[in-house]
BASE-425635 format. One record per residue: residue in one letter; x, y, z of N, C-alpha, C in turn. Coordinates in steps of 0.02 Angstrom, whole numbers, padded with zeros to 5 digits, always signed. Example, Ala and Ser with C-alpha at 12.3 -4.5 7.8 and 13.67 -1.06 7.14 Angstrom:
<pts>
A+00660-00284+00390+00615-00225+00390+00660-00165+00390S+00642-00112+00354+00684-00053+00357+00645+00002+00394
</pts>
This chain:
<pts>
X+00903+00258-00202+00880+00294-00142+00926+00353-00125X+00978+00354-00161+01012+00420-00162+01075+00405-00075X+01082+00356-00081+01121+00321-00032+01204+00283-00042X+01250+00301-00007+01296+00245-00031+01302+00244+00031X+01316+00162+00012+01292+00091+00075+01352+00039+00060X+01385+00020+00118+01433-00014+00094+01409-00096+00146X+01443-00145+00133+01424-00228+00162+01499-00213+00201X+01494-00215+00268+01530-00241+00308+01528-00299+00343X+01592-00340+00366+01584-00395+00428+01657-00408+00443X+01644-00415+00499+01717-00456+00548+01761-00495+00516X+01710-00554+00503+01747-00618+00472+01735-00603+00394X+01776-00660+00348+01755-00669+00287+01693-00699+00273X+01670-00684+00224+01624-00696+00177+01602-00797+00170X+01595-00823+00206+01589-00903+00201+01579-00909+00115X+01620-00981+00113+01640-01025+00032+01557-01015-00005X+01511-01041+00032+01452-01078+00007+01424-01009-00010X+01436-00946+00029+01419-00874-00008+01464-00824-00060X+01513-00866-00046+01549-00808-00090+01530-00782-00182X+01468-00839-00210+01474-00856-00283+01399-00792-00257X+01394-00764-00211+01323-00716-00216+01346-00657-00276X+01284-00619-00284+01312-00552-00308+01360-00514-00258X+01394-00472-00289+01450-00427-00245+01463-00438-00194X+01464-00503-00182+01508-00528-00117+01577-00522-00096X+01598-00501-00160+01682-00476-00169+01696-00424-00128X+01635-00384-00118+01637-00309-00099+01648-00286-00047X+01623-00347+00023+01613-00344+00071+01695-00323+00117X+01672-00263+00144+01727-00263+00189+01744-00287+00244X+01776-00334+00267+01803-00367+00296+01847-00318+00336X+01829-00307+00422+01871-00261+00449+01853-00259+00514X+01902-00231+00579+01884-00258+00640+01861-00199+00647X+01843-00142+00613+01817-00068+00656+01789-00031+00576X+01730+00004+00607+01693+00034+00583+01749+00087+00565X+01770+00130+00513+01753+00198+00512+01742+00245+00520X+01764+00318+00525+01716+00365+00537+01699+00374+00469X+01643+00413+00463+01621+00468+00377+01543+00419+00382X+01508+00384+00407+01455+00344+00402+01412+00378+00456X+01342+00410+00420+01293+00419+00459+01250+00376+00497X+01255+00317+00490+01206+00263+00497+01247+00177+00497X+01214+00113+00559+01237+00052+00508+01166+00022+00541X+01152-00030+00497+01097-00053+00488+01130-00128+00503X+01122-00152+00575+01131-00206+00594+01093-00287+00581X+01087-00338+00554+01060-00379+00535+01062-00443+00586X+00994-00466+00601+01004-00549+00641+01085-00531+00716X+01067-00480+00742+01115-00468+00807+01086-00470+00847X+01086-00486+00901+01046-00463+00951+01105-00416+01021X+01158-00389+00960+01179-00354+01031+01245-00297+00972X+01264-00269+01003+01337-00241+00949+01401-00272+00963X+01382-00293+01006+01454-00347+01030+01441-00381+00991X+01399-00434+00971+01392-00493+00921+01422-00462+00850X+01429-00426+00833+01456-00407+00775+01518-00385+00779X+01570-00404+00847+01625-00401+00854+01673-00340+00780X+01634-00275+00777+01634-00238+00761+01652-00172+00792X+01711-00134+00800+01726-00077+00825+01682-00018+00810X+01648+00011+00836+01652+00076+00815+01575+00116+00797X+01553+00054+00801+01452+00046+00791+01422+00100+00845X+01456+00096+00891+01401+00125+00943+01423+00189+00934X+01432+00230+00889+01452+00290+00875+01395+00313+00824X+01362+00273+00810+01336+00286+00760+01253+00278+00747X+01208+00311+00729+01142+00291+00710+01130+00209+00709X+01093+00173+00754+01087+00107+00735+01012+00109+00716X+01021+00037+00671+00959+00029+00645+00971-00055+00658X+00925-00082+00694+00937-00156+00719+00840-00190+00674X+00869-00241+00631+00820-00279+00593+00842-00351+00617X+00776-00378+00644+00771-00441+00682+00742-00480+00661X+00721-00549+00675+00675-00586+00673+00677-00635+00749X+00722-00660+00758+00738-00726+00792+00706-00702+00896X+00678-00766+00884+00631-00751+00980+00666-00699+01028X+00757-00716+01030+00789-00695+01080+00830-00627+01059X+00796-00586+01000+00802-00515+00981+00793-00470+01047X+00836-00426+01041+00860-00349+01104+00845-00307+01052X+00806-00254+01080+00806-00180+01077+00853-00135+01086X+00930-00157+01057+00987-00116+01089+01015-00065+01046X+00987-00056+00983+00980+00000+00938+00944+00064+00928X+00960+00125+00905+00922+00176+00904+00833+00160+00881X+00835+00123+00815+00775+00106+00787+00785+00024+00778X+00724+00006+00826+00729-00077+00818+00661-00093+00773X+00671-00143+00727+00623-00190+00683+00636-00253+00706X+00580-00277+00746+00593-00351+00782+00511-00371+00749X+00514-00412+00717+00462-00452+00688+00480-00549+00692X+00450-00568+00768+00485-00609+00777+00430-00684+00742X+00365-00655+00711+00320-00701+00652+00358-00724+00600X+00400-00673+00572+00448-00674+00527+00486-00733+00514X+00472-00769+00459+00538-00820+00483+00615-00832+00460X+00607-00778+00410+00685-00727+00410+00682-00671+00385X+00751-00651+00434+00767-00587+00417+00760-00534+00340X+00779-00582+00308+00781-00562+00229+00700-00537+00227X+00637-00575+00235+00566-00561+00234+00569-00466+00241X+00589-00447+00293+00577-00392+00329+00627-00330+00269X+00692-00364+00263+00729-00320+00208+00686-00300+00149X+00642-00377+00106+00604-00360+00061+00565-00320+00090X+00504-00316+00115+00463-00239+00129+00495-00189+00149X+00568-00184+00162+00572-00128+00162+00587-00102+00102X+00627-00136+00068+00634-00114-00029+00604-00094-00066X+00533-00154-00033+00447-00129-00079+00436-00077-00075X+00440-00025+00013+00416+00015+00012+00467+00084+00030X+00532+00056+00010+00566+00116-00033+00566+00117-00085X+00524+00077-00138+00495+00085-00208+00587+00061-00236X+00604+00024-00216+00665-00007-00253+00643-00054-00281X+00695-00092-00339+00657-00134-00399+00709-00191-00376X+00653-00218-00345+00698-00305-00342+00727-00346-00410X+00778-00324-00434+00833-00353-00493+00856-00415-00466X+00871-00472-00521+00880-00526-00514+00963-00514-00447X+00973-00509-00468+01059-00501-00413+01030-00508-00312X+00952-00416-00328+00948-00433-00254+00885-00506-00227X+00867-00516-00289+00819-00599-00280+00862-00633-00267X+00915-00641-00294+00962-00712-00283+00967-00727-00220X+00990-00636-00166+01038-00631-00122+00967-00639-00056X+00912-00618-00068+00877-00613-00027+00834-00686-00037X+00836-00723-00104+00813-00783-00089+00854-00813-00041X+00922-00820-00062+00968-00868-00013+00988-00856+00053X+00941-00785+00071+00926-00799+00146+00891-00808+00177X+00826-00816+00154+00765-00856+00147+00781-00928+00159X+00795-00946+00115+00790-01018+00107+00844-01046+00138X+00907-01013+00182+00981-01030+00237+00924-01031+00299X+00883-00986+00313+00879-00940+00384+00814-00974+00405X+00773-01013+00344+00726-01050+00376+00748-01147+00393X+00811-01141+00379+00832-01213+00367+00796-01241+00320X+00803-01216+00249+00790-01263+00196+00683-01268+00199X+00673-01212+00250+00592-01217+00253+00567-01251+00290X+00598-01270+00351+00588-01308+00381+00590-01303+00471X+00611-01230+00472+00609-01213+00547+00524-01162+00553X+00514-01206+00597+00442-01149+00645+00455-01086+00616X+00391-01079+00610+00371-00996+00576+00376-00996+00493X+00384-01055+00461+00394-01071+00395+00314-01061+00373X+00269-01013+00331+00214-01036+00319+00195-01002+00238X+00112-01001+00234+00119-00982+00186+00145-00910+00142X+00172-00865+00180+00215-00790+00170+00262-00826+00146X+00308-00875+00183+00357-00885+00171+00395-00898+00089X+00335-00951+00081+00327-00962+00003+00311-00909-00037X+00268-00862-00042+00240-00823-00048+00305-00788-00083X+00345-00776-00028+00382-00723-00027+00459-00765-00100X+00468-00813-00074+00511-00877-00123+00478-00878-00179X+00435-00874-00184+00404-00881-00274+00404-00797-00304X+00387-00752-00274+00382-00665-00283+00486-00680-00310X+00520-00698-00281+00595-00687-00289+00629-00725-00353X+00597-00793-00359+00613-00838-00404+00572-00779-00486X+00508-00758-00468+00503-00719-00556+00534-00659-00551X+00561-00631-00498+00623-00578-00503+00671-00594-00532X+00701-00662-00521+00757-00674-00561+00796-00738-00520X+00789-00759-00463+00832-00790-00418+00801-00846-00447X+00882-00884-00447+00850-00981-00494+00872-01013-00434X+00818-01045-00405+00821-01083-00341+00846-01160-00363X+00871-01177-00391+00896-01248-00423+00984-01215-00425X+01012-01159-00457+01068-01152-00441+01109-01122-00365X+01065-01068-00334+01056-01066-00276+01058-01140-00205X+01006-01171-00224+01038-01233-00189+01080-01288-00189X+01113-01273-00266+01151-01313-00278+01227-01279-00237X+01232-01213-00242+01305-01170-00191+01298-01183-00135X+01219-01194-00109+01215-01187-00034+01239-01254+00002X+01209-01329-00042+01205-01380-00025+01256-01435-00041X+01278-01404-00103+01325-01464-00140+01369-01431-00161X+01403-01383-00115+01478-01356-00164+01514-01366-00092X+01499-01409-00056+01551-01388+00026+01630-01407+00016X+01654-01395+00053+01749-01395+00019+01739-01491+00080X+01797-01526+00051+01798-01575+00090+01818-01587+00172X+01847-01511+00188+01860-01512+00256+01802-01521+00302X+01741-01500+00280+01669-01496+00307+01647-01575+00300X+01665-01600+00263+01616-01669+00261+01675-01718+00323X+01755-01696+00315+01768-01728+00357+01765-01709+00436X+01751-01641+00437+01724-01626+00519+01672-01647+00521X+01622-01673+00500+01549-01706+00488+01569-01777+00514X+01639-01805+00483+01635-01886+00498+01675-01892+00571X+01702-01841+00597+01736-01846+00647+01682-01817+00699X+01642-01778+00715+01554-01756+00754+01535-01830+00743X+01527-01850+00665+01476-01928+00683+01495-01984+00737X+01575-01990+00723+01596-02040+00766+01585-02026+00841X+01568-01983+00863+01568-01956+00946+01486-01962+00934X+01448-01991+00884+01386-01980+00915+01348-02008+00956X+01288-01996+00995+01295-02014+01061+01192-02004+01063X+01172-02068+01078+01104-02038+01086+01063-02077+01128X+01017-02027+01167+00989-02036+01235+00903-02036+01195X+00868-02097+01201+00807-02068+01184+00773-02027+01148X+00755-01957+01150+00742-01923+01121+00799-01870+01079X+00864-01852+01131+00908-01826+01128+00979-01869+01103X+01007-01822+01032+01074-01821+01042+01110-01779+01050X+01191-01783+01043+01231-01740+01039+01304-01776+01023X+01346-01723+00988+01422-01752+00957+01435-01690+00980X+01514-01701+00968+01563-01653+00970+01609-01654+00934X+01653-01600+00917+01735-01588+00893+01789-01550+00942X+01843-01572+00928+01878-01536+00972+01955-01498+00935X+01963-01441+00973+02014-01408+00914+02079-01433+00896X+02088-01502+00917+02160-01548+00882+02107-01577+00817X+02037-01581+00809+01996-01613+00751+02006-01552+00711X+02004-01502+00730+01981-01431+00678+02051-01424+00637X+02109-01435+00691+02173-01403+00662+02201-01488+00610X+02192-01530+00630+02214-01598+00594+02180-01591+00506X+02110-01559+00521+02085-01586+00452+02084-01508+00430X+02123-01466+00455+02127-01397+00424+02060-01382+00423X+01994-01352+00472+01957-01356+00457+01925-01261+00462X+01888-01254+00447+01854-01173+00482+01813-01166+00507X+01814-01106+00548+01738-01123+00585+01685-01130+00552X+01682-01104+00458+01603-01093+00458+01585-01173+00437X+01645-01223+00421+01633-01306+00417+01582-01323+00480X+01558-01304+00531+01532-01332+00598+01457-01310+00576X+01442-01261+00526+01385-01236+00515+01330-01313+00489X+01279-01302+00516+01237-01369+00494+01252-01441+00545X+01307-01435+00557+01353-01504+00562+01287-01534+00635X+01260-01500+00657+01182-01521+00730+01141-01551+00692X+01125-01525+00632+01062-01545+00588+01072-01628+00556X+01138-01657+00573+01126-01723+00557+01132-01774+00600X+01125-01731+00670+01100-01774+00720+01046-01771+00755X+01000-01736+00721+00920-01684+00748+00893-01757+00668X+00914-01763+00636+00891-01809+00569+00882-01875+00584X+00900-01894+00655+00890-01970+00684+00825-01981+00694X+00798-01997+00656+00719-02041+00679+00711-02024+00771X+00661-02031+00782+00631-02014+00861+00689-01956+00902X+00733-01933+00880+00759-01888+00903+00731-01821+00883X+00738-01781+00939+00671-01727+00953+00724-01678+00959X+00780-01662+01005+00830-01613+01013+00897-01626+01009X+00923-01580+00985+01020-01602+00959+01069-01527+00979X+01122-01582+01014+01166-01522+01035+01236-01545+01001X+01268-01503+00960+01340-01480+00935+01392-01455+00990X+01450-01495+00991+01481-01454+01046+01556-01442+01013X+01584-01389+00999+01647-01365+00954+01692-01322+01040X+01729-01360+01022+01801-01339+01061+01818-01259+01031X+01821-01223+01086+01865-01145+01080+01894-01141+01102X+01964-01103+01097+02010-01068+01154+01995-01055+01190X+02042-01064+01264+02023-01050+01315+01963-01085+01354X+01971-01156+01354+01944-01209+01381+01858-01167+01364X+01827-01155+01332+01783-01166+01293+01724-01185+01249X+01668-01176+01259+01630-01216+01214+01590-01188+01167X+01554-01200+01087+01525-01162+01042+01464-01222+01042X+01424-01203+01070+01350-01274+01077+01294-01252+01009X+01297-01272+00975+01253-01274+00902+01173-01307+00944X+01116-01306+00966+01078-01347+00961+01017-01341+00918X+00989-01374+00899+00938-01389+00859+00889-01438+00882X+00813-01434+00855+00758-01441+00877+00727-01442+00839X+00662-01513+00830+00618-01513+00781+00513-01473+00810X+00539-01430+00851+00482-01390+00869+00461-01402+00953X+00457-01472+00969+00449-01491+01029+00461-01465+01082X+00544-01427+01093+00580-01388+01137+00586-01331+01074X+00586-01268+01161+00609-01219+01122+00683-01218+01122X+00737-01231+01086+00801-01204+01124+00843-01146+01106X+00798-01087+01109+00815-01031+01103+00812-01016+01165X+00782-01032+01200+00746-01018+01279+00826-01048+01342X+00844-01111+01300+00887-01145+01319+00964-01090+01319X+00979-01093+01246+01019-01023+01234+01030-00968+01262X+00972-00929+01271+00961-00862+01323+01007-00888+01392X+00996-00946+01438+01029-00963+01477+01087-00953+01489X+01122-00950+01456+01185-00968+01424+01208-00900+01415X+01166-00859+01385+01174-00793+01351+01193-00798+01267X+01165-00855+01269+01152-00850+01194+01078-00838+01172X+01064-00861+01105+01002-00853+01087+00989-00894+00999X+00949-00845+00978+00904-00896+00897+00839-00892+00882X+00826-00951+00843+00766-00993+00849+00748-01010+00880X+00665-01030+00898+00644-01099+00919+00679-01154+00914X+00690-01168+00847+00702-01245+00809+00789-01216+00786X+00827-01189+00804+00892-01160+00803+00914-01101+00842X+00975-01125+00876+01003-01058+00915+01074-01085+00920X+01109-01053+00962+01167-01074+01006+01200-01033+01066X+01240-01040+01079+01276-01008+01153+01347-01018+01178X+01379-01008+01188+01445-01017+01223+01433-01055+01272X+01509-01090+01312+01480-01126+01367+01576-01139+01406X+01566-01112+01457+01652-01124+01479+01640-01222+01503X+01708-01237+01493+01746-01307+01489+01739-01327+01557X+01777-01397+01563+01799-01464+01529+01735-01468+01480X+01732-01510+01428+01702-01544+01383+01644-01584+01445X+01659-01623+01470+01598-01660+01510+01568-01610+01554X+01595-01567+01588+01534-01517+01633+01494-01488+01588X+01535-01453+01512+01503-01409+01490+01422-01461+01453X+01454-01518+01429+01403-01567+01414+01341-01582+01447X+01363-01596+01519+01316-01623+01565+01269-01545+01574X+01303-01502+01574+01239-01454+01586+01193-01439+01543X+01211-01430+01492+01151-01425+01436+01139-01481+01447X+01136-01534+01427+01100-01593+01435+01051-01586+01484X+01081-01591+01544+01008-01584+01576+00952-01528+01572X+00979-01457+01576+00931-01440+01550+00880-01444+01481X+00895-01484+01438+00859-01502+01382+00820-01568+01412X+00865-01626+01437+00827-01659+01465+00763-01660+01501X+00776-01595+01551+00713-01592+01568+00672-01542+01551X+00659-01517+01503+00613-01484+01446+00598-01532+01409X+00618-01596+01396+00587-01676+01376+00549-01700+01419X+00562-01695+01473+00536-01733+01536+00457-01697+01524X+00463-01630+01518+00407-01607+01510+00363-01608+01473X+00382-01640+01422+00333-01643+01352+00318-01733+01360X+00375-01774+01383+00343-01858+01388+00375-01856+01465X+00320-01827+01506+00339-01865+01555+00329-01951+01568
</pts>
């Protein structure tokens, strides 16, 4: 396209992505640059979320999918049918007549198949597939792909998994666990180990909604929740000033551990109340 385009982000590159194409490449940095006409923001719903210096200087181009998407860019693409982001990247490739090569199938399958939870969050339909099989005869081998995504986790993640299980805690329809940052720093852990870690308490038979609660600095909270369609808790999120999915979001939440608990709780609670009264 007669473009040079570089991959920026804040943080590093997470373990389970790093084996992508040119993931090496990515610059890792707290501030934009000058010499860049343009950045093309992904799954943000704000420029603060990309805890990125230097953006608002610049041409934005904001590509969305998720319910609780902002218009806070020069040119916004909010396609919130979509049920990931990646969907929307491919048409735009198609129709800059770029040639989907196995490298960008791999990279755009495996956000497909991260961003819908494994195919399984609302808005999953038949495009979706559609779009997963068009990528797989490009070149992306969805058998090694899920094998990085699913089965390469470092062991610090399975043991923040067993230390969330032991706090687990379930009300009826609803659970929720937690960690706290003497768990994170004991088992050497990182934040992106907490990723998923809701989804195996949303996996309890008759449980309908699940809340993650991760200890931050500064008395603190990082609330993961998840949802098998019933509740929206993206809606929940927004509250908060967070946002997401339907069936995935999250939000910040200031401390103690039990206030910050008891409040989401109830409000999920009673968005249950509403569906079985």
């Amino acid at each position: 396209m007669g473009k040079q385009a570089d991959g920026v982000l804040h943080d590093s590159v997470p373990k389970i992505y790093k084996c992508l194409p040119d993931a090496d490449s990515v610059m890792i940095v707290d501030e934009v640059a000058n010499g860049y006409d343009a950045a093309i923001v992904l799954e943000c719903d704000s420029i603060e979320r990309t805890r990125l210096r230097g953006l608002d200087s610049l041409f934005l181009i904001n590509i969305d999918h998720h319910d609780s998407a902002k218009e806070f860019a020069d040119l916004n693409w909010i396609e919130q049918d979509a049920s990931a982001t990646a969907e929307l990247v491919y048409k735009l490739a198609c129709h800059a007549g770029v040639t989907i090569t196995p490298d960008i199938a791999t990279c755009l399958y495996t956000a497909v198949l991260t961003d819908t939870g494994s195919f399984c969050y609302s808005g999953t339909d038949e495009t979706t597939f559609e779009l997963a099989g068009e990528l797989v005869r490009c070149g992306a081998d969805p058998v090694h792909i899920a094998q990085n995504v699913y089965f390469a986790n470092p062991a610090s993640k399975m043991q923040l998994l067993g230390a969330a299980l032991s706090r687990l805690q379930i009300e009826s329809r609803l659970a929720w666990m937690y960690v706290l940052r003497d768990d994170m720093a004991r088992i050497n852990a990182a934040e992106e180990d907490c990723e998923g870690v809701a989804n195996y308490a949303l996996g309890i038979h008759g449980v309908e909604v699940a809340a993650f609660f991760r200890e931050l600095p500064g008395n603190k909270f990082r609330v993961s929740l998840r949802s098998k369609g019933a509740v929206n808790v993206a809606r929940i999120a927004e509250t908060f000033g967070g946002g997401g999915h339907t069936c995935a979001s999250g939000h910040a939440i200031d401390g103690p551990l039990e206030a910050a608990t008891q409040c989401v709780l109830d409000l999920l609670r009673t968005q249950l109340q509403k569906i079985h009264p």
